[in-house]
Each structure stands twice: as structure tokens, then as C-alpha cells.
C-alpha positions, 0 to 999 in steps of 0.5 A: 883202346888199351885193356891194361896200362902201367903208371910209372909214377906214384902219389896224387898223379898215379892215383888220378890216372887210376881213376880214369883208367877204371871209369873207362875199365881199363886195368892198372898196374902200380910201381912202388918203392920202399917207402910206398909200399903202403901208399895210396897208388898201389892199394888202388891199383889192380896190380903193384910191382916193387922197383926198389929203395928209397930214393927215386933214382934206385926206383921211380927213375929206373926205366929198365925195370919199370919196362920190365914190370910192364911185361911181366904184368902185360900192359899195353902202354906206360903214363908217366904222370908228371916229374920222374920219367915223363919228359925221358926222351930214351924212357920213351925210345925203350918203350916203343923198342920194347912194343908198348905204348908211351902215353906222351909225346913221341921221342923227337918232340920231347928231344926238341923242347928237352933243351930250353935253349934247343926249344927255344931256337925252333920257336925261333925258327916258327915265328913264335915270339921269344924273350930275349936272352943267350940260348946258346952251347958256350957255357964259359962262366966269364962268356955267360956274364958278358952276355947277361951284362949286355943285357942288362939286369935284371936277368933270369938263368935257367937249367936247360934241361929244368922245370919245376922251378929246379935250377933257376935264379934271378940276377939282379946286379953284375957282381951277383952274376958268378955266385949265382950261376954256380948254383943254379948250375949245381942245383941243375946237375943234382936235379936233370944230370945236366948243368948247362944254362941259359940266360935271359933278359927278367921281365919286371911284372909278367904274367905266366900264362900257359895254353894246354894243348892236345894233338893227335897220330892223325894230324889233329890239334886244338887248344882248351884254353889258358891257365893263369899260373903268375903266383909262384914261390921259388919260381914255382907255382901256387895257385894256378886258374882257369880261365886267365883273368883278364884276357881278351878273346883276341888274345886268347884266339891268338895265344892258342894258335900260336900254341897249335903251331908250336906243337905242330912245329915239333909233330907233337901228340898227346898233351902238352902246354905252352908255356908264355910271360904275358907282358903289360903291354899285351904281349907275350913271349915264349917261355918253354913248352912242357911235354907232358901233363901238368900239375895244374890240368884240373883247372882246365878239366873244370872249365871244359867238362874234360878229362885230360887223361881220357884224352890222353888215353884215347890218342895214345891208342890210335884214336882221333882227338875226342873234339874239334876247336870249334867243339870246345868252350869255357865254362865258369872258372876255376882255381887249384892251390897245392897243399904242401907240406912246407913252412911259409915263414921259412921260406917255404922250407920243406917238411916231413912228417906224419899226418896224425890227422888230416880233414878235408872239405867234401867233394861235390860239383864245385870242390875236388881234391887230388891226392895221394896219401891219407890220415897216418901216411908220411911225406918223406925227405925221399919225395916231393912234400906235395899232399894235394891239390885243391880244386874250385869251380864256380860260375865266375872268378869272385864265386870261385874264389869264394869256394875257395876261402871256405874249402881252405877254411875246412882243410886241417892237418896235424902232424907237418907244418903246411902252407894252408893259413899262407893260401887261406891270405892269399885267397883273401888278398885284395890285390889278387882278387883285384887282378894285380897279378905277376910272378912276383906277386908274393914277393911283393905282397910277403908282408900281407900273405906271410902272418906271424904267429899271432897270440892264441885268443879267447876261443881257442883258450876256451877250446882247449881247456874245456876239450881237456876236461870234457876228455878226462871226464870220458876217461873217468867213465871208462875207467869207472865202468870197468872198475868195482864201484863205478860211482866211487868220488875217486872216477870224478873229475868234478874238481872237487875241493875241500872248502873250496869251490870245484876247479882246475887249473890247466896250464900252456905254452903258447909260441909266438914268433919264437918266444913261449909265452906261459898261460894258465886257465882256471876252470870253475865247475858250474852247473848241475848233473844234468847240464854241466857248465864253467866259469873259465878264469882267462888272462884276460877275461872271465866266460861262461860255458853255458855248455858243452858236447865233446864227440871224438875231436868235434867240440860243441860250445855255448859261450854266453849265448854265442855257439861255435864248433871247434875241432880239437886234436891231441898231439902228443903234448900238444892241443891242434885248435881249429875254429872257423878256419883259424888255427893254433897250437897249445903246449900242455904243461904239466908242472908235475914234470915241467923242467928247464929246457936246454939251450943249444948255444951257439950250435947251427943244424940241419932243418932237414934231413939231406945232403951237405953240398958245401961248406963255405967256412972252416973253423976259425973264420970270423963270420958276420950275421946272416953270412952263408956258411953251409949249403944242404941239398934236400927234397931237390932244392938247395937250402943255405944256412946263414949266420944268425949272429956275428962270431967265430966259427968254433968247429965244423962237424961235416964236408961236403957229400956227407948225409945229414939227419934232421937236427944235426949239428953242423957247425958251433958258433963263438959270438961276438963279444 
């Protein structure tokens, strides 16, 4: 067994590595960037050796240097994780060249299913059931159509050197074909340096189920089971569980074994998965083999009492698999959702930021969180916008979808837009606890899983109002037990008016789809010094607060009989209410300073830092409502900006290749008339 390994990798992977190596005491060295210099991963870490900038590919993506580090540091062997370098077959080769071990496959397995179309004709030539589709060298944009013509559409064009959803798209008539083939084949070269493509024939309701495998240097090879991973984004997946609903054991018996001969078929060690579109019908078709560990391996470690990385670690350093098949079963179920920092009702634009304030639910036998960063750190443009994982286990599905709900209804985060309240309606789905299930699920549920900003309610009202008095109330006894006179009237925030009951009036704005609504709430004091209470005047109604207790961001409520807990985070100017679950936002008006805000006009800018890579109009076109007018490359995916109006285009600020910073104006619009 190793005594010390290097993680070429950074976030929840490098940290979830981290702890095995230390449960089994081995020592780790940690790589990091500019960015991460304070990250999680190397303050875990025993060693961390610096790689360079920003940008993965002055850092995370230089093989040489992280080889170097593994020398200068003495570790035996180098755990990729996943992304950046795992699948790198001449990462891999330096390795071994270089006498330290490569915890992943051989070089030749990951050359053989490092082309989705090289992959595709081994399996092929094992017998393992393909879709149908073009896996072949002519890349010719006019050859390429012809062949998704004869097909017929829908079809689906790949990167053949993709995944992670990166440089794919669905075709679905003939005249569509060209323009979205250009980008897939740009968003290709930008994300793997290799543009070339396969076409396949798009399977209307699928199922993406994939089978974890595991060989060994000795010839041994078990499968532990499946994972159900159908509910993707951007061809990316969501929400994955273990194991898939619904599966015979027939059908699971013959998926695995079709999985250990696929492996077999390539002389693969270490972890891999199969990944299959299981059809209506029953069948199941090849899709690509990962040759590495997945994102969504948890599930998997939940239902079989397994770490993966153990595994991993063990086979890489000689080490015979740690079970046979027939020493393998399932056990319960489990679900993993990835908490992103992302914006459902953008089309899952990516976001970054700062977490001002991060609250998780606790980790016990049944909930786990992978992560990598913490309250304070930032998700940067530079990498991918993941915060964490969730993982659920339970007895059965209904249990572990229950688990789910409530951990989801704990997770809170202030500072970036997130995709909690998304995955809180999906695990609420009806459909999804029903099994209707294919990759085209959230699509087809959009309207369900996708909920607008909805009006803040009386709970979060009475939140808000009685956490800002309770707060100033605290800081008046603290600036009154420094002060001369501590008992001075001018320390009170009591309200206190001159024939007049005691009040104050807090005023909001409340954003609801785009529009800011004003809001005031009058709150009366009541009550005596003992028990201080409120009458809060509402838009819609009048409440008692019978009481209140405010302990940092934790406020305690009785309102007329009923109590609830509320958690509070101030933002700047702007009030973060959570309460069972639920979550809104509130701007602080003050009126003393409250200005009228400026209109940008007819400007359109950048949702995000990134890289302009191309701008389809110049200034003078005449554009029509939601026309594509500027295409941005940022954190790996490529974002079009569309024409929110019909118009002309008056000036066009950047070109291609130029670096644009979050908000910059791109291009200014004249409308119609």
C-alpha cells in the first residue's frame, strides 16, 4: 500500500479522497492554484504544492508540474479525481514513465474509450448493443448532415472526446443541423482541444443508467451495481440514485455483465462506469464508458457499505479487489443531488460569489455531504460552480426521498444564487416519485420544477421586521453598556413617540419576477419590560407577536399561539428569510437615501465574466426579438445572448476573443418604433 499519494485535483474530490487516504494513513499532498490557495483541499491536506494562475490550464492542467510535485514531495502514486487530468491517456503514460503510480486505468484503456467513436466500435466489436449513429473520421459538415438525414431526427451530436454534458446538442429538424453542429464542434475544442464529432440517432424517452465497475492487475472484475442518473440539465446530471428504480434482476444480472466484458474487452483496472440509454422497452444500448471515478460514486458507496476510493487505492498498489461478485449486494437506496451555484430560472446560468453564509444539514448514518469549500470562500468564474453534494440513504426509495426533502429544506446559502429551491420541487415531484423518469424529464416537468418568484408572505414579513428590531435593539445595549449613562432614553429603540403610541415603520422591496414591489410594515410595541411584544401592521392583515428571542441569525417566534423558527441573514441591504424550507429576499429601504435608480435602456451585458466567441451582428443590423446576437464562452459552457426586443443595433462594444467582465455592456440596442 502506498505510504503517501498526491491528488491532482482540487474541491469536494480532492477533499473526499483526503479522507480515505487518512482513515487508511496514508499521507496526502494537495496541488493548488492562485485561486485556492486558501481552499479547503490544502489546508486538509498533509503537504500542498503551488502550480500556478488562475485558469486551470496554467495549473490544474499541467501534467509536468504536478509530476514534478509528486517527486519533489515522494509520493508514490497520483488520484486524478475526476475532470482536469483523470481521463489524460499521455498524463497517465509521464506517470508511469516517471515510476509513480496512476490511481486509474492503464494508458491503453483510457486511448480506447477516450474517442466516443473509437469506444464505440470496440464495443461494437464485443457484442455490446449500440445505438445507431455515425462513429466515423469524416468530419465534413455537409457528409455529417447527410448521415443525421438518413437517420432521421431527432438525432444527438457528441464531442468524441466529451462528457460532462460539454459539446453536445440535440438536432431536431434537417435545417437546424449545420448551425448546431458549429457549436458543439467550438464548445469541443474550447472544452477537450478536439472538435471532431459523432452523430446518433436521439432516443425520445430514455433512461441513463450506468453500471459501476471495478478490475483489478490480476484479472478480476465485479460490477457493484447500477445508478440511475435520467434527470440531467444541459445533458448533465442532477440528481443521480442508487439502485435504479424499476430494474428487473434479470436486467440488472445482464447489464452488469455486459459492463465486466466491456471492461474486460479494453483490459481495464481500477474504476470505471458503463454508461447505458435504457429504452421502454427494456433494452439497453451502449452509450460510453467513463474511466474514472464518477461524480455520483456515493450513491453507489451507500447502498454497498463501500469506499470506492479504497478500492481504488487498494488495486492501484497491487492488491487484488477487495470482494467477489457473489460478496456484493445492495442494500437500501440512496439519492446525491449537486448543489450548484447556478440560476434555474436563467437556464441554469452559472454563478459566482462569495458564501456570506452557508448552513447544512448534519451528517449522520443517513445524510453526507461532499464538499469543498466553506462559509467565506468564493466559486469562481475559473472553475466548475459545484458547491456540493448531497447524499440520502434510507431503507427504500420513498424513505430516502423523504430524507431527501427534509436535508434540502436545511441547506441554506447567502451570497450566489443556488439551485436548492429547483431540487427541493423536483424531490417533490410527483412524476419523479412516480417513476416517470427519462433525460428529458425536467423539460417536460419545466413548469412544475422551474417556480417563480413568488410574493414574500406574512411569515417572512414578520421575520424580517421583528429580526431588524430585535437587531437594533441589541445594538443599543451595546452601544448603551459602553456609554456614561447606559439607562439614557436616547439607547432605547422602543419606538417612542411624543403623543403617540411607540412604533416603526420598516420599509422593503420585495422582487418578484422582475418587478420590485414596495412594502411597508408598521410595528407597534406592546407588552412590558419583562415580555416585550408587537402588533405588526402588514399589507394584508394585523399580527401579534406574542414573543420573540433573536440568537445570532436563529429567531424565535410566537405569533398568536403558533411558533415557528426563522433564520435571518443580513446581506449588505438585503434580508435572506428561511423558514421551513422556504426562502426569500427582502431589500431594506431606507428612505432617508432611497434614490430613483437608473435605467440601463437599450444596453445588453454580460451575465458573467468570460470570453467573447462571436458576435453574429454589427451595428446597423435590424434584429428581431430573441435573435442570437452575441455568443460568451464562460465556466466551460457556451451562453447566447438573445435580442430582448425587436430593434436596431446601435454600437457593438466587443469582437471575438475579447474578455468580458460580469455586467459589461456588449452591444446597445435602438427599438422599434
Amino acid at each position: 500500500m502506498f505510504t503517501k499519494i498526491l491528488i491532482a485535483n482540487r474541491g469536494e474530490i480532492a477533499c473526499r479522497v483526503i479522507k480515505t487516504a487518512q482513515k487508511l494513513g496514508i499521507k496526502t499532498v494537495a496541488v493548488y492554484s492562485e485561486a485556492d490557495k486558501n481552499a479547503m483541499h490544502v489546508a486538509m491536506a498533509d503537504e500542498a504544492i503551488y502550480l500556478g494562475p488562475a485558469p486551470a490550464r496554467d495549473s490544474y492542467l499541467k501534467g509536468d508540474l504536478i509530476i514534478e510535485a509528486a517527486k519533489q514531495t515522494g509520493a508514490q502514486g497520483i488520484h486524478p479525481g475526476y475532470g482536469f487530468l483523470s481521463e489524460n491517456a499521455d498524463f497517465a503514460k509521464a506517470c508511469f514513465a516517471n515510476g509513480i503510480e496512476f490511481i486509474g486505468p492503464p494508458e491503453g484503456a483510457i486511448i480506447a474509450m477516450g474517442s466516443k467513436s473509437a469506444a464505440k466500435e470496440i464495443m461494437e466489436n464485443a457484442q455490446v448493443p449500440l445505438v445507431p449513429g455515425y462513429h466515423g473520421e469524416n468530419q465534413e459538415p455537409k457528409f455529417l448532415k447527410s448521415e443525421a438525414d438518413k437517420m432521421g431526427y431527432p438525432v444527438i451530436i457528441k464531442a468524441t472526446a466529451g462528457g460532462g454534458g460539454k459539446g453536445m446538442r440535440i438536432v431536431w429538424k434537417s435545417e437546424d443541423f449545420t448551425a448546431n453542429l458549429a457549436s458543439c464542434k467550438r464548445e469541443s475544442a474550447a472544452s477537450f482541444g478536439d472538435d471532431r464529432v459523432l452523430v446518433e440517432k436521439y432516443i425520445t424517452k430514455p433512461r441513463h443508467v450506468e453500471i459501476q465497475v471495478f478490475a483489478d492487475k490480476h484479472g478480476n472484475a465485479v460490477h457493484l451495481f447500477e445508478r440511475d442518473c435520467s434527470v440531467q440539465r444541459r445533458h448533465q446530471k442532477v440528481i443521480e440514485e442508487a439502485p435504479a428504480p424499476g430494474l428487473s434482476e434479470t436486467t440488472r444480472h445482464t447489464m452488469g455483465q455486459v459492463a465486466i466484458h466491456a471492461a474486460q474487452a479494453i483490459g481495464y483496472v481500477g474504476a470505471g462506469t458503463v454508461e447505458f440509454l435504457y429504452d421502454e422497452d427494456g433494452s439497453f444500448y451502449f452509450m460510453e464508458m467513463n474511466t474514472r471515478l464518477q461524480v455520483e460514486h456515493p450513491v453507489t458507496e451507500l447502498i454497498t457499505g463501500q469506499d470506492l476510493v479504497e478500492w481504488q487505492l487498494k488495486v492501484a498498489s497491487g492488491q487484488e479487489l477487495p470482494l467477489t461478485q457473489n460478496e456484493l449486494s445492495i442494500n437500501g437506496h440512496a439519492f446525491e443531488v449537486r448543489i450548484y451555484a447556478e440560476d434555474p430560472r436563467q437556464d441554469f446560468l452559472p454563478a459566482t460569489g462569495t458564501l456570506q453564509h452557508l448552513d447544512t444539514p448534519a451528517e449522520t448514518q443517513h445524510v453526507r455531504i461532499d464538499t469543498g469549500v466553506g462559509q467565506g470562500d468564493t466559486v469562481s468564474v475559473h472553475y466548475d460552480p459545484m458547491i456540493a453534494k448531497l447524499i440520502v440513504w434510507d431503507h427504500d426509495r420513498n424513505s430516502a426521498l423523504a430524507r431527501l426533502r427534509g436535508a434540502l429544506a436545511q441547506y441554506q446559502v447567502v451570497g450566489v444564487t443556488t439551485n436548492t429551491e429547483f431540487l427541493s420541487a423536483l424531490a417533490s415531484n410527483q412524476a419523479f416519485e412516480d417513476l416517470d423518469l427519462d433525460t428529458n424529464f425536467i423539460e417536460r416537468h419545466k413548469d412544475d420544477l422551474i417556480i417563480d418568484d413568488l410574493a414574500a408572505d406574512n411569515d417572512t414579513l414578520v421575520a424580517a421586521a421583528i429580526y431588524q428590531i430585535l437587531k437594533r435593539e441589541q445594538n443599543a445595549q451595546e452601544v448603551a453598556a459602553q456609554s456614561h449613562d447606559p439607562y439614557s432614553p436616547w439607547s432605547q429603540v422602543t419606538g417612542w413617540r411624543l403623543n403617540t403610541d411607540n412604533h416603526h415603520v420598516l420599509d422593503y422591496k420585495d422582487l418578484v419576477d422582475g418587478i420590485a414591489n414596495d412594502i411597508s410594515v408598521t410595528v407597534h410595541f406592546r407588552g412590558t419590560a419583562q415580555e416585550q411584544a408587537y402588533l405588526l401592521e402588514l399589507p394584508s392583515t394585523e399580527l401579534k407577536v406574542l414573543s420573540a428571542k433573536l440568537a445570532g441569525h436563529d429567531l424565535r417566534l410566537d405569533v398568536e399561539g403558533r411558533r415557528f423558527n426563522a433564520k435571518v441573514v443580513e446581506d449588505t441591504n438585503k434580508l435572506h428569510v428561511f423558514i421551513n424550507g422556504n426562502y426569500q429576499m427582502l431589500e431594506i429601504v431606507d428612505k432617508g437615501q432611497a434614490g430613483e435608480s437608473n435605467d440601463a435602456g437599450g444596453s445588453l451585458t454580460a451575465p458573467m465574466p468570460g470570453t467573447i466567441i462571436e458576435v453574429l451582428v454589427e451595428a446597423g443590423d435590424a434584429v428581431e426579438a430573441g435573435q442570437p446576437l452575441v455568443i460568451l464562452e464562460a465556466m466551460k459552457m457556451e451562453h447566447t445572448i438573445n435580442s430582448p426586443s425587436a430593434g436596431t443595433v446601435a454600437e457593438v462594444m466587443y469582437s471575438a476573443g475579447d474578455l468580458v467582465e460580469d455586467g459589461a455592456e456588449l452591444l446597445s440596442l435602438e427599438a422599434a418604433e
